[in-house]
C-alpha angles and dihedrals in degrees: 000000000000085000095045092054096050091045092058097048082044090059089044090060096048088058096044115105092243112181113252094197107091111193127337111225107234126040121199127228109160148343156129114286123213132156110177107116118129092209135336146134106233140166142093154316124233138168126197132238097214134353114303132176112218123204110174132038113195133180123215125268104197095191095030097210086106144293115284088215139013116271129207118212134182143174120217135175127238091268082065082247105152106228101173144003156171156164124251104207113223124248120033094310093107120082113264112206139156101030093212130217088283100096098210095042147075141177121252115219135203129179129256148185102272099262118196122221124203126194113247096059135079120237124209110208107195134191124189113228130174131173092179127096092251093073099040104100107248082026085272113126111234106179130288141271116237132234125191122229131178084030130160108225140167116232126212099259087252084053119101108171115201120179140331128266138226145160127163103224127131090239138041111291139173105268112215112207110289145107147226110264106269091022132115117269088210101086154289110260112198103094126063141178130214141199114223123220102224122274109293091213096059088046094046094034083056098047084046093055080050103054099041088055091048082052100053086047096048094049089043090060093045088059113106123237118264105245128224114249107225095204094065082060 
């Protein structure tokens, strides 16, 4: 019965909506918002602590009720090698999670191929952003997607940010460090970047398999032995 019991809170688990996003690594708390810019890829430098495996990169939605337009996002390392990238649809398609400590604002996710970071090189995170027609989709400006600068954040432990990044250019495009004059040197924070836990379904799918094969077993040992019957002897 014990089994049984477990078996069955096992298969609600499986079918319970569980997060897949761990921990984003930046957390706002508070900062300056513009979002101004005609074109430009911006965002910030960072170097780890130790090896770590990422699965998401987001960009900041500072009224989270949507993003007026798409974003592209990528991640590069200091040889301008793109290691990873994405598009963050417009509106509300992409997946919120983690409201952070900002109490307006969230983080929009989208899925990437698992990319592995190692300490002892500098990592460039880059948004695209673009206040001009050419971006609006139908050449009709339709309003603007805020980034955060001179902003006090708290950073994931593996997490050493560095500077901010910048370049003016009308696609994404790797952003050495740098930073828009009167601005802080600190960093740009739009873009962000996410580890993932594993699937929950393989891993309850797999404690499931388990403990209906501890629960055959178990019932196959409760059944009781056929007896001879001495008459047919």
């Amino acid at each position: 019965m014990k089994v049984q019991k477990v078996l069955f809170f096992a298969s609600y688990l499986i079918l319970s909506p569980l997060s897949e996003v761990q921990a984003q690594v930046i957390n706002f708390v508070e900062g300056q918002v513009y979002g101004t810019l005609a074109e430009a890829t911006l965002g910030w430098a960072f170097t780890v602590n130790e090896t770590q495996t990422y699965n998401y990169l987001g960009i900041w939605d500072e009224t989270a009720d949507g993003l007026e337009i798409p974003h592209e996002i990528g991640l590069w390392d200091s040889s301008e090698n793109l290691l990873a990238t994405t598009t963050i649809a417009s509106g509300t398609d992409s997946i919120a999670a983690f409201p952070t400590t900002e109490p307006e604002g969230i983080f929009r996710w989208e899925r990437i191929a698992p990319v592995t970071l190692t300490p002892g090189e500098t990592y460039h995170l880059g948004a695209f952003y673009c206040t001009s027609d050419f971006c609006m989709p139908g050449g009709e400006y339709i309003g603007v997607d805020s980034w955060v600068s001179d902003a006090t954040a708290s950073f994931d432990p593996n997490i050493d940010s560095q500077d901010s990044t910048f370049i003016s250019a009308r696609v994404l495009s790797f952003p050495p460090i740098g930073s828009i004059a009167g601005l802080s040197e600190q960093g740009n924070f739009g873009p962000n970047i996410a580890a993932a836990i594993p699937e929950p379904l393989t891993i309850l799918g797999s404690m499931s398999t388990l403990l209906t094969m501890s629960y055959y077993r178990k019932t196959s040992r409760m059944k009781p032995k056929a007896k001879s019957n001495p008459l047919t002897k």
